[in-house]
C-alpha positions as CSV (number, residue, x, y, z in Angstrom):
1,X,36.1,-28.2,5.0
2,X,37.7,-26.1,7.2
3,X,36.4,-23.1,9.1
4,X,37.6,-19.1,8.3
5,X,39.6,-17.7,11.3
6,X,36.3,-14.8,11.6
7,X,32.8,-15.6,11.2
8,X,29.8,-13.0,10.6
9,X,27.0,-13.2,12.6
10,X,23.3,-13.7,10.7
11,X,21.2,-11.3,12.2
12,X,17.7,-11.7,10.9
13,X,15.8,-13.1,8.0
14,X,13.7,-10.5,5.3
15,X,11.4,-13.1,3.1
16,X,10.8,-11.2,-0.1
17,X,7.1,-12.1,-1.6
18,X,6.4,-11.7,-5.1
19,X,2.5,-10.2,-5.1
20,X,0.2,-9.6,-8.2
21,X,-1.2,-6.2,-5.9
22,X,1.5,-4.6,-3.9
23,X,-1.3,-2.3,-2.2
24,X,-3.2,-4.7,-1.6
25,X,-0.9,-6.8,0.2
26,X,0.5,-3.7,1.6
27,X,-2.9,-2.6,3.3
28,X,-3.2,-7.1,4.8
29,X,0.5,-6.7,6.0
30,X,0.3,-3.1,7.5
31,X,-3.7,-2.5,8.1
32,X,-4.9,-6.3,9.0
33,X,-1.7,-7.7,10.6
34,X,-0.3,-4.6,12.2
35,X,3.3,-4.3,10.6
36,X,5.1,-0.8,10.0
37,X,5.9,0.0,6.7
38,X,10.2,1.1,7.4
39,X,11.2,1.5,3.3
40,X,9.6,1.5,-0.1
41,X,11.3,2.1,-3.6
42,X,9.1,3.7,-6.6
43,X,9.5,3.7,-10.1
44,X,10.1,6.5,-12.2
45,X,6.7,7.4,-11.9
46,X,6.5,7.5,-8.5
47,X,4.7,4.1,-8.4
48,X,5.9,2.2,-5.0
49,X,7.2,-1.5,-6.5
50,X,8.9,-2.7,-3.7
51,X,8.6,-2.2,0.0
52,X,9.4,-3.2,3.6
53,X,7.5,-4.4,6.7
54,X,8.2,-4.9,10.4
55,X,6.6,-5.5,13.5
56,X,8.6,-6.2,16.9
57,X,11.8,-7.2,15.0
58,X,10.7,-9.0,12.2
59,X,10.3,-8.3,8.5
60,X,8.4,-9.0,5.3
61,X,9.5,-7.6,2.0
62,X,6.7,-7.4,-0.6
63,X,7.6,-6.4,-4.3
64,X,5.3,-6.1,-7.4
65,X,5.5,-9.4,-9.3
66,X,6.9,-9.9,-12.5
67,X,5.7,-13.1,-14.0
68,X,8.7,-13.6,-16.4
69,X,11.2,-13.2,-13.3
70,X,8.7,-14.7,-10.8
71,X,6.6,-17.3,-12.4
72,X,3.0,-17.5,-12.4
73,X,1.2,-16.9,-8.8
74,X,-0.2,-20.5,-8.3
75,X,3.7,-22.0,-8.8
76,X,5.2,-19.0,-5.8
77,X,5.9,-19.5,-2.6
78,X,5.1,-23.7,-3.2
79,X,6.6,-26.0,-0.1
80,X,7.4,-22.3,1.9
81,X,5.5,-21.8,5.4
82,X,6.5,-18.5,7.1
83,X,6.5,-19.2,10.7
84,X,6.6,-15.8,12.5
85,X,6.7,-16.7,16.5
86,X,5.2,-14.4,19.1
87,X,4.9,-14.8,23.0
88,X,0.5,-15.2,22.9
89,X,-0.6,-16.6,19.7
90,X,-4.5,-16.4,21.4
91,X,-4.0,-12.3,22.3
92,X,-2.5,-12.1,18.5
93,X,-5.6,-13.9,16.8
94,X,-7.7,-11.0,19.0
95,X,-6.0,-8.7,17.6
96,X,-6.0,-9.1,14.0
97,X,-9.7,-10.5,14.5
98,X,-10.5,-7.3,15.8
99,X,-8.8,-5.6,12.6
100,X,-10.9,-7.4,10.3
101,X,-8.7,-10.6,9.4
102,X,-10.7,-14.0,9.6
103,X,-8.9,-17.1,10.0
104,X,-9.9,-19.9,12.7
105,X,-8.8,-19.7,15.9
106,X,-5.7,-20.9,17.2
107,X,-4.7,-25.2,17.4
108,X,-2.3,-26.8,19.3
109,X,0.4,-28.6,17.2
110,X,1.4,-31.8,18.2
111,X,4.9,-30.4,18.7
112,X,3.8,-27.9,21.5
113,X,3.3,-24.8,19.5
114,X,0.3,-23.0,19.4
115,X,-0.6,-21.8,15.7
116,X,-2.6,-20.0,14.1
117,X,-2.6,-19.9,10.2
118,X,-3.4,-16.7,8.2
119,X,-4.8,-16.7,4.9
120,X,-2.4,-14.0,3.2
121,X,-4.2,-12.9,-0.2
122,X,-1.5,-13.7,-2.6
123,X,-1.8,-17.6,-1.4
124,X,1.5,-17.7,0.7
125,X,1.0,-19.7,3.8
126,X,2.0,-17.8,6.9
127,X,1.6,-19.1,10.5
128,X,1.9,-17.0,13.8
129,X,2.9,-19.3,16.7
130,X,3.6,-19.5,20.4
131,X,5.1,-22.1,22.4
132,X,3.5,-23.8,25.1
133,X,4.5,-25.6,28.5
134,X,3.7,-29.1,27.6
C-alpha cells in the first residue's frame, strides 16, 4: 500500500451515544460527571435531540435514540468500554461522589491503571482511569 505524500493529523475522538432520555443523560454527563455542555441541535420545536459534552479536552456526544436507526437499547454500545484517562482517578471518584454519583471506589488493574467504572444510565460502560508507578 503505499503512503500519500501529506497526512492529516487525528486530533481527538467525539463517541456519539444513542440514549432513550437525552435530559437525563444530559443532567449524569453535565450535573454528576461535571462535563460542559459546548453545542446542542433542536428540532423544529425547539426540542434539543443532539448535543455535545466536554470536560478538560475530551468529548461525549449524546443524541436522542431512534430505535429503527439505532437498535434496541440492550443491543447499543455491546463490546464498547469508554476509557476516559485523568491524572488522579482517587480525587475524580471524590468528586463525582460528592455530586451524587455512586459507583465503588477505585481498583487497581493488573495492567497498572487505576480505574474506576461508572454506571452511565443508558447501560454504556464507561471507565475513568489513571496510571500508576508500578
Amino acid at each position: 500500500m503505499d503512503v500519500p505524500a501529506k497526512t492529516s493529523t487525528v486530533q481527538t475522538l467525539w463517541p456519539l451515544l444513542a440514549v432513550d432520555d437525552l435530559q437525563s443523560s444530559l443532567a449524569f454527563w453535565r450535573d454528576q460527571l461535571g462535563f460542559r455542555l459546548v453545542g446542542q441541535a433542536e428540532s423544529d420545536d425547539g426540542q434539543m435531540f443532539w448535543c455535545r459534552l466536554e470536560r478538560d479536552g475530551s468529548s461525549i456526544m449524546l443524541q436522542t435514540a431512534d430505535e429503527a436507526e439505532d437498535g434496541r437499547a440492550e443491543e447499543r454500545g455491546r463490546g464498547v468500554t469508554l476509557y476516559f484517562v485523568c491524572d488522579d482517578v482517587d480525587v475524580f471518584f471524590e468528586e463525582v461522589a460528592s455530586r451524587g454519583v455512586r459507583a465503588d471506589p477505585p481498583t487497581l488493574a493488573y495492567y497498572g491503571m487505576r480505574q474506576l467504572f461508572v454506571p452511565e444510565p443508558n447501560g454504556y460502560l464507561v471507565c475513568f482511569e489513571s496510571p500508576t508507578n508500578l
